[in-house]
VMD Tcl script that draws the C-alpha trace (Angstrom):
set ca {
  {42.55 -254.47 -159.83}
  {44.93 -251.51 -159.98}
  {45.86 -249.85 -157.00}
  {46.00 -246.20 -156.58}
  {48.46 -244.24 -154.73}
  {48.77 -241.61 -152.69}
  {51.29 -240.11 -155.22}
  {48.51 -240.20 -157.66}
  {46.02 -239.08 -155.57}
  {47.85 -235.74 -154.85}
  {48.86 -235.27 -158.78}
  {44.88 -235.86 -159.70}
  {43.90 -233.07 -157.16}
  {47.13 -230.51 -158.44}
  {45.96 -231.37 -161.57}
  {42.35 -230.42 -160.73}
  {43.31 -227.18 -158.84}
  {45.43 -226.34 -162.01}
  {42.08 -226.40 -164.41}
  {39.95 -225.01 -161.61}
  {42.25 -221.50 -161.53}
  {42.17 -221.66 -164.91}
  {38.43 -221.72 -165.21}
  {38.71 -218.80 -162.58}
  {40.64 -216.98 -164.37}
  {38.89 -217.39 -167.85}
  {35.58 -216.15 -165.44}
  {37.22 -212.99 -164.45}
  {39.25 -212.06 -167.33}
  {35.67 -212.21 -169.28}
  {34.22 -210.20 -166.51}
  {37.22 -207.75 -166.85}
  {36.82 -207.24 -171.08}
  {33.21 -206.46 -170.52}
  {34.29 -203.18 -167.99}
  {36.21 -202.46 -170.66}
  {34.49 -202.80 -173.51}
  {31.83 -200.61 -171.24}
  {34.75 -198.25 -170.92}
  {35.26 -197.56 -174.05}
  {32.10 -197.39 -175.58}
  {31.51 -194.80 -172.98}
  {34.48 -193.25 -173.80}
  {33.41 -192.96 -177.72}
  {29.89 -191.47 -176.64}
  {31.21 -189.18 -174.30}
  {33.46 -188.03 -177.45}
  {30.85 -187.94 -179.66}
  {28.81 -185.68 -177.03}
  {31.60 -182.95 -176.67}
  {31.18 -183.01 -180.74}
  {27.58 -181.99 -180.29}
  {28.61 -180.42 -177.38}
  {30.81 -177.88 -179.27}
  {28.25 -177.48 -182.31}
  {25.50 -176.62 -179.63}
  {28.33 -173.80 -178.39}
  {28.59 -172.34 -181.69}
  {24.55 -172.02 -181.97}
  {24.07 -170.30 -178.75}
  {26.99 -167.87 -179.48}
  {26.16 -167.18 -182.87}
  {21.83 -168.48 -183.21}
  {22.08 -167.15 -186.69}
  {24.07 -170.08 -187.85}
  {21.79 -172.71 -186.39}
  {19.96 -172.69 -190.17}
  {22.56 -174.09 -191.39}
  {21.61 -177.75 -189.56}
  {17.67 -176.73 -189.32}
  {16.07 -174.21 -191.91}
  {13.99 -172.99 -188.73}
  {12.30 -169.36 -188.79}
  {14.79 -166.50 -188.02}
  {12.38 -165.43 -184.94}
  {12.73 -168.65 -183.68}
  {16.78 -168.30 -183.61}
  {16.92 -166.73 -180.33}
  {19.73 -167.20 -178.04}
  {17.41 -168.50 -175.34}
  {16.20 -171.52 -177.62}
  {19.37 -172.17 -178.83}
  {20.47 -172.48 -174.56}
  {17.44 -174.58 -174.02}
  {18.53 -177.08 -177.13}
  {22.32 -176.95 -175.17}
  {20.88 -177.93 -171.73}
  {18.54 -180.09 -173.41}
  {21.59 -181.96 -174.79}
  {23.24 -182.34 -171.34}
  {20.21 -183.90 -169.91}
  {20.48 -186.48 -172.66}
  {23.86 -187.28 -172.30}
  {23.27 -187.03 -168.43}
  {20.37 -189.74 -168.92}
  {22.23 -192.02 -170.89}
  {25.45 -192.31 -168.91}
  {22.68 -193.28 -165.94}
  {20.94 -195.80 -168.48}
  {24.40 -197.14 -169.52}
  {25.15 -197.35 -165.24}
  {27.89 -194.76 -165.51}
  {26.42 -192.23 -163.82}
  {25.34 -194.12 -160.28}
  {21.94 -193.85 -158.62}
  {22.66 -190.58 -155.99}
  {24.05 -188.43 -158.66}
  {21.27 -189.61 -160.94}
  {18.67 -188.38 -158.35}
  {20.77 -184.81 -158.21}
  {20.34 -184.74 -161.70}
  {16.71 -185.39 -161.49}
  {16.05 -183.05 -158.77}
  {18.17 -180.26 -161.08}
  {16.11 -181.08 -164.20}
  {12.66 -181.00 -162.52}
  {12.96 -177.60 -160.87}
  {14.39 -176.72 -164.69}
  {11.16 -177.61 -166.33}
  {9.21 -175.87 -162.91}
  {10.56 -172.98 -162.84}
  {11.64 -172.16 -166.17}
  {10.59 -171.92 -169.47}
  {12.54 -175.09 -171.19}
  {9.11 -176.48 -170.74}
  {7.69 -173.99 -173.10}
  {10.29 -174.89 -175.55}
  {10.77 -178.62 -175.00}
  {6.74 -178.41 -176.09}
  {7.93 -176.39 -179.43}
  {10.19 -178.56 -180.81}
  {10.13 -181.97 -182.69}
  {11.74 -183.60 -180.19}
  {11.70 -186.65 -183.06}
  {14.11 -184.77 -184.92}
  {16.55 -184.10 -182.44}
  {16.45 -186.68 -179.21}
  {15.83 -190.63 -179.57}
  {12.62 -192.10 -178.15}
  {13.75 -192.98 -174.92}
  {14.82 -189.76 -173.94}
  {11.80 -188.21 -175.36}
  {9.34 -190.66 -173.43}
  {11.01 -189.69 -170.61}
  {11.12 -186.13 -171.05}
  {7.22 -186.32 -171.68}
  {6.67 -188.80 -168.77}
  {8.53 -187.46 -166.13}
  {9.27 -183.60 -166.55}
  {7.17 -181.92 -169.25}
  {3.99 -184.00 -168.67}
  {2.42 -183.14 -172.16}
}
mol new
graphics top color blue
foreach p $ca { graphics top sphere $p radius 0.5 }
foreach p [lrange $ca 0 end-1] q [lrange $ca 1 end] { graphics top cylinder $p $q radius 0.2 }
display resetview
């Protein structure tokens, strides 16, 4: 029978501890990519949002040009609509940085609160029931557009 020692005994347990912070490690490096992978897809849609962001600008300054991306009636061009589509656009980028857990529950309610007494006491409703929102938002914003503030 072979006889263990305490020598070996102590190397089997160093060697142990030696994989066991390794699998540690492995864990939280893992844990650590996905922030910031999270990061920096947030990063890209926040970058893609100032894009639309600075399009949206150009429409309310100048709602003559907004043909140019919708052949829409030249009535309907009015500076008002073209602000509505703008704030329209910051609730969807608000709702998705809450979706994505960017934007954490508290500020999320603020923002709620905000774009309630919006669709209240203003008349985005009016034009939020205008549009095509299919054409413009994705369904998930839409739904909850419909669902929670406009209540078509």
């Amino acid at each position: 029978m072979v006889e263990i020692g305490i020598a070996e005994y102590f190397s089997m347990a160093g060697a142990l501890g030696i994989i066991s912070s390794m699998f540690v490690v492995l864990y939280f490096s893992r844990k650590q990519m996905q922030i910031l992978s999270k990061d920096i897809e947030t990063k890209i849609l926040n970058d893609m949002d100032e894009s639309l962001r600075g399009i949206t600008q150009i429409g309310v300054e100048r709602p003559e040009l907004i043909k140019v991306i919708s052949n829409i009636p030249a009535n309907y061009c009015s500076p008002e609509v073209s602000f509505a589509y703008y704030i329209l656009y910051t609730y969807a980028h608000v709702f998705h940085m809450w979706k994505r857990g960017v934007v954490n529950d508290n500020e999320w309610r603020g923002w709620l609160r905000y774009m309630k007494s919006a669709f209240e006491q203003g008349t985005i409703a009016e034009t939020w029931k205008t549009i095509d929102a299919r054409k413009w938002f994705d369904p998930d914003f839409e739904e909850f557009i419909n669902k929670e503030l406009a209540k078509k």
